[in-house]
Every structure is written in structure tokens, then in C-alpha cells.
C-alpha positions in Angstrom: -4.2 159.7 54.6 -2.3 161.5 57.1 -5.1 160.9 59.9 -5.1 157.3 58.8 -1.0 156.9 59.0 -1.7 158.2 62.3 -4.6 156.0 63.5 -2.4 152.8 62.2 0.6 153.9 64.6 -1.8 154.6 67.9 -3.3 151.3 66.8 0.2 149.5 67.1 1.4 151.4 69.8 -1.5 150.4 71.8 -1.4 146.8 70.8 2.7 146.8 72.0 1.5 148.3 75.4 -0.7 145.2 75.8 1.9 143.0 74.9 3.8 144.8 77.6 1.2 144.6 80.2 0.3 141.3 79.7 3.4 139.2 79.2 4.7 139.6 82.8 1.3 138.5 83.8 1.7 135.3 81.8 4.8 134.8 83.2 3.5 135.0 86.4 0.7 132.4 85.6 3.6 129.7 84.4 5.5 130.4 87.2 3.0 129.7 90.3 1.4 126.9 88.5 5.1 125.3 88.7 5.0 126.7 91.9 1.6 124.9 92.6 3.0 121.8 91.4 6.4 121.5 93.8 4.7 122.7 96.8 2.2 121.1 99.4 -1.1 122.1 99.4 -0.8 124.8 102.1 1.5 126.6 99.9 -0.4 126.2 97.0 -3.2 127.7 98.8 -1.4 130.9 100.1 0.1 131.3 96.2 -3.3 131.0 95.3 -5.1 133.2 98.0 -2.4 135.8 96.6 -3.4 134.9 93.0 -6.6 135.7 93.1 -5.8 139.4 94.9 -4.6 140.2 91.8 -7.4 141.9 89.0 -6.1 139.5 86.0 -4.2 136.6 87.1 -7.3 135.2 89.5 -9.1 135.1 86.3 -6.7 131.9 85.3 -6.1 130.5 88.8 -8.4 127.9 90.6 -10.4 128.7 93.7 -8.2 127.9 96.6 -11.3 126.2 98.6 -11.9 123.8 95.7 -8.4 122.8 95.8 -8.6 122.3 99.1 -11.3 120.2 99.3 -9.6 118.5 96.2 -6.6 117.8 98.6 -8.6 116.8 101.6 -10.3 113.9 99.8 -6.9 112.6 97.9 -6.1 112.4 101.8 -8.8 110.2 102.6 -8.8 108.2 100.1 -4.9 107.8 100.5 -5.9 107.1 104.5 -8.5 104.5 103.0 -6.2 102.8 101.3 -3.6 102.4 104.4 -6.5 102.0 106.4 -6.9 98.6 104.3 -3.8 97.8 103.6 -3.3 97.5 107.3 -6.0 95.6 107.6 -4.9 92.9 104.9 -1.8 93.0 107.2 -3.4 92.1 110.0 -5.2 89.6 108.5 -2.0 88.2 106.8 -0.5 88.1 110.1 -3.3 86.3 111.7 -3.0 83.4 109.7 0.5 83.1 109.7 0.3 82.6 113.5 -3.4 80.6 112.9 -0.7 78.0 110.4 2.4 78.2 112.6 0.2 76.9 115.3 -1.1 74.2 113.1 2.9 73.3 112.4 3.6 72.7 115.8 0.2 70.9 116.8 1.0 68.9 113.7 4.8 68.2 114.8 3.4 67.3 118.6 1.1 64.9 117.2 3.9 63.3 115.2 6.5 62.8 117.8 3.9 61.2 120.7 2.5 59.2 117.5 6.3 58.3 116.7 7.2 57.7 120.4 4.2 55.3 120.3 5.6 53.2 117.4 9.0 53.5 119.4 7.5 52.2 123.0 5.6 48.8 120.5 8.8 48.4 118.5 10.7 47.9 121.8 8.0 45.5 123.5 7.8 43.7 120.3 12.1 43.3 120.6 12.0 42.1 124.0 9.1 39.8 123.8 11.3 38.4 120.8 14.2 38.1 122.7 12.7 36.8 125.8 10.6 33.8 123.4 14.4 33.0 122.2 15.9 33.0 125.6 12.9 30.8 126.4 14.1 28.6 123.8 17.6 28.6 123.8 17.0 27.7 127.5 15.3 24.7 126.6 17.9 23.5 124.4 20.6 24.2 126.8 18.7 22.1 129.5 18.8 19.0 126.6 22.0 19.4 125.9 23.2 19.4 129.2 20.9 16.5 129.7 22.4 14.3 127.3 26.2 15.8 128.3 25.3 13.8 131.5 24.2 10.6 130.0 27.1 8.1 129.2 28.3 8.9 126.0 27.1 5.7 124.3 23.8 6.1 124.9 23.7 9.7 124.3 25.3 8.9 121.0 22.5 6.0 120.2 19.7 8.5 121.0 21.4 11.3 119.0 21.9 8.7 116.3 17.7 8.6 115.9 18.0 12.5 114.8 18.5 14.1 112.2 22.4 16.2 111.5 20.7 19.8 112.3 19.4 18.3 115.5 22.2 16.6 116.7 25.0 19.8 115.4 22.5 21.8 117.7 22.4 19.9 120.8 26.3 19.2 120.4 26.8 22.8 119.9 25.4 23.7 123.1 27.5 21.4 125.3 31.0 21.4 126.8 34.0 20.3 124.6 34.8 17.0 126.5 30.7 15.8 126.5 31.1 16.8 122.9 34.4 14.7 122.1 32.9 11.8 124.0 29.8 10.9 122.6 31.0 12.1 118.6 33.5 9.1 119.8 30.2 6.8 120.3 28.3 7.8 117.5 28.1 6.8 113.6 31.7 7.5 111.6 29.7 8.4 108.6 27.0 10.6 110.8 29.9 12.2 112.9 31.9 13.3 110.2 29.0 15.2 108.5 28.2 16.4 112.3 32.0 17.7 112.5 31.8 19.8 109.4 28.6 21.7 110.5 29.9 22.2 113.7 33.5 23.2 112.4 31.4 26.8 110.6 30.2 28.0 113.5 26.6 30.0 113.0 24.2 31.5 115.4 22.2 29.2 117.7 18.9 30.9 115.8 19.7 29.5 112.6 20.6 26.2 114.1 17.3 26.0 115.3 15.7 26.8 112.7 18.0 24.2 110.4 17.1 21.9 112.9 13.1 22.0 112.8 13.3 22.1 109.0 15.5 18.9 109.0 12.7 17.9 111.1 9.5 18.2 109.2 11.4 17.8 106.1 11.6 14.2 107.7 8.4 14.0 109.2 6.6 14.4 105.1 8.7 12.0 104.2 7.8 9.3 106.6 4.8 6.9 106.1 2.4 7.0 108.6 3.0 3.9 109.7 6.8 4.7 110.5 5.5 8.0 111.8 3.2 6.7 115.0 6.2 4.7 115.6 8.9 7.3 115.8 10.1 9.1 118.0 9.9 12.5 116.5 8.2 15.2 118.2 4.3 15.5 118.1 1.8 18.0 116.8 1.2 20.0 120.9 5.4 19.9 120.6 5.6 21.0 117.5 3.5 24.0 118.0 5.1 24.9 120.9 8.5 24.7 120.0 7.1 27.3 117.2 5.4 29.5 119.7 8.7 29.8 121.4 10.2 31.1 118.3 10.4 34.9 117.0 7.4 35.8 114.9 10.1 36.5 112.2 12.1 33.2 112.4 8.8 31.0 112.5 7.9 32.7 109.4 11.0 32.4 107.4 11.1 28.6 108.8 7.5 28.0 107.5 7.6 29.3 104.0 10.6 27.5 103.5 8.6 24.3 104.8 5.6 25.7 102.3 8.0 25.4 99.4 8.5 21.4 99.8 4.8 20.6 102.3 2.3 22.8 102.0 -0.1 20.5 104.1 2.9 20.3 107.0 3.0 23.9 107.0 -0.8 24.3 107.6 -0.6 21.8 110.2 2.1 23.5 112.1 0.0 27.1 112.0 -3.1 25.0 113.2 -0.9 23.9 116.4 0.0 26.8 117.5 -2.3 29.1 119.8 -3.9 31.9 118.5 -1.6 34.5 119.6 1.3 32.9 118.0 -0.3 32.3 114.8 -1.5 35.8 114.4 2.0 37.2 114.8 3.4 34.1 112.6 0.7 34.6 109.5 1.8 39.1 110.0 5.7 38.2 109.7 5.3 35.8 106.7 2.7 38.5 104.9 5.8 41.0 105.6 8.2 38.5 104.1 5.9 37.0 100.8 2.6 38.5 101.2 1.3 36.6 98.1 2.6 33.0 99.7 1.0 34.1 102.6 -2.7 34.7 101.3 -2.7 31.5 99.6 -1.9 29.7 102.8 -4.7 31.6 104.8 -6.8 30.5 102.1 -5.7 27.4 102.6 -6.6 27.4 106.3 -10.2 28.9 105.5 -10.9 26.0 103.6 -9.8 23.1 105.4 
């Protein structure tokens, strides 16, 4: 009993003298694997190179050159993946320059196209204004011509027109020559004169009253009064439109169109080619549906 008392307290002696020997060690297991884990890989290597000097504690550490080789190819692939991401930013940067120089070809492109629109919209202004001035001239050169006449027989002759016609060849003469033959001419037709001269508008929409007045007459004349009077013929006619603006021959003829279709294709089929063109492309602007039927119209004649 005594031997076995004995044996039992050797036996737990011996066991507390391992717990002794091999607690420290533990400890210093725990502590370089925290070390291993806040240190770079050249520490961790010297902590290990130490480790494994030491008869129990290499037993629980790595090997230092698989670690290493471990680190060196979390390295590369770490460089691989900068390596591409460099790329892709590159690439990125590439096409940014690739699309900003797209913008600006696009933006050149639109300001020569837009200073093209600007240099036609110009020439079409002052070919308008200079087919006015053409016109205008004309009527001046009239008016001035009756102004000259003696003022009864300029009033007889503007008698034979219509009101628009004779408020625009008044309008364009001197006060006295104006006085005098308004003097001459109907009371009746000279009052009405008066009061369309007395709200003054622009010679353009005098002239434009006065060829409406005109072929508003002309359909309403029999043929026989119409190769008798002295109204102005087809070649006049058209030229008097091809003097016009594009725009106001338009506006003039699809008012026409509204009370004599037939006049109004008569009148496009006097004037040249030219004219017509930009005529038939300022009425499709104004009523585009007025204007197909009259092209129609025009086909089928």
C-alpha cells in the first residue's frame, strides 16, 4: 500500500513537472503566432528561423521557406492584379481622350455646318431685300410719273384702279402731287383713298393689298371686259411676283387660293422657274397642306 501511496505521488509529481515545462512553451507558441500575424514576412521568418532552434516549439511552427514562398506568391499575385488594374486604367484613359476627341470633331463640324446655314440665311436676306428694293423702285418711278402728269389726268387714270392701287401710288409721292390730283379724282373714291392713307402701313403690305385688289378684280371680270382693260397682263403679272420676296408672294398667293384657285395657278405658271421654286418652298412653310394641293393642281393641268 505504502509502495503504492508512493508510486501515486511520483506519478503526480511528475505530471505537475510537465505542466511546468510545457506551459511556458505554449505560451510561447501563442505569443509568436500573434507575433507572426502583426509583423511582415521578414520578421515572421527570423521569429520562425528562431522557432524552429528550439527542440519543442519547431514541432508547432511552419517551415520558414514555405512561408516564404507563401509570401512571394501573395506578392505576385497582388503585382498581377496592379499590373491589370493599370492596365484597365490605361485603357480607361485612352478612350476618354479617343471620345473627347470625337466632342470636339463633332463641335467643329457643327459650327462650320452652322456658319453655312448662317452665310445662306444672309444671301437669302439680301436677295430679299434687293428683289423689294427692285420693287419699291419701280413703284417710286410710277408714282413720280404720275406726280408729273397734270393732276386731272393723273386722277382719271388712277380713277381706272383699284383703292389698294391707287393708296399705293399716292403714298409714294410728295404731299402737294398728292393734294392735287385727290382734288381731281372721285369724291366717293377719294374719301375711301384718304382713310387708307390716313393708317399709315409699310409699303410691303401696300403692295401686296394692292396685287390682291388686283386679281380679286381680274376673277371677277368677264373675258370680254378683261381683253378690254387695262389691267396688267399675264408676262406683268409674273414679273411683278418675281420681284417680290419669296415669303410675301406666298402669303399674297394663298390668300388669292382662298377666293381663285385657277388665278393662283396662273400666276405660279407666269413666273420663271427660279421664282416659282422659292414661291411654292415659302407657301409649303406657311400651309404645307394648301400647298400640295396646288402642286397637284399644277401637275395636272
Amino acid at each position: 500500500m505504502i509502495i503504492e501511496e508512493e508510486e501515486k505521488e511520483s506519478g503526480g509529481k511528475g505530471f505537475a513537472r510537465f505542466l511546468f515545462i510545457v506551459t511556458p512553451i505554449l505560451f510561447t507558441v501563442v505569443l509568436v503566432g500573434v507575433l507572426l500575424t502583426l509583423f511582415n514576412v521578414n520578421f515572421k521568418n527570423e521569429f520562425l528561423k528562431i522557432g524552429n532552434n528550439i527542440p519543442i516549439v519547431k514541432d508547432w511552427l511552419p517551415d520558414p521557406a514555405a512561408s516564404t514562398k507563401q509570401a512571394e506568391s501573395s506578392e505576385a499575385t497582388i503585382k498581377g492584379l496592379k499590373d491589370q488594374v493599370s492596365e484597365q486604367d490605361a485603357n480607361l484613359k485612352k478612350a476618354n481622350e479617343a471620345a473627347k476627341a470625337q466632342a470636339d470633331k463633332v463641335k467643329e463640324l457643327q459650327a462650320k455646318l452652322d456658319e453655312a446655314n448662317k452665310a445662306v440665311s444672309d444671301q437669302k436676306s439680301q436677295d430679299a431685300v434687293k428683289q423689294e428694293s427692285d420693287y419699291q423702285k419701280e413703284v417710286k418711278k410710277l408714282a413720280n410719273l404720275y406726280g408729273s402728269m397734270n393732276p386731272g389726268k393723273a386722277a382719271a387714270i388712277l380713277g381706272n384702279l383699284t383703292t389698294e392701287e391707287t393708296v399705293q401710288m399716292l403714298n409714294a409721292m410728295s404731299n402737294e402731287s398728292k393734294a392735287a390730283i385727290l382734288e381731281k379724282m372721285d369724291p366717293k373714291k377719294a374719301a375711301d383713298v384718304s382713310i387708307l392713307l390716313k393708317d399709315a402701313k409699310p409699303s410691303e403690305d401696300m403692295a401686296i393689298a394692292a396685287l390682291q385688289s388686283r386679281l380679286n378684280k381680274g376673277a371677277t371680270t368677264t373675258p370680254a371686259a378683261t381683253s378690254s382693260s387695262t389691267g396688267l397682263s399675264d408676262q406683268e403679272i409674273g414679273q411683278t411676283f418675281a420681284a417680290m420676296t419669296p415669303e410675301n408672294a406666298a402669303k399674297l398667293l394663298l390668300e388669292t387660293n382662298k377666293t381663285s384657285p385657277d388665278k393662283t395657278l396662273k400666276i405660279l405658271k407666269s413666273v420663271d422657274d427660279t421664282s416659282r421654286s422659292e414661291i411654292l418652298s415659302a407657301m409649303n412653310d406657311k400651309e404645307p397642306a394648301t400647298a400640295a394641293k396646288i402642286l397637284n393642281k399644277m401637275l395636272s393641268k
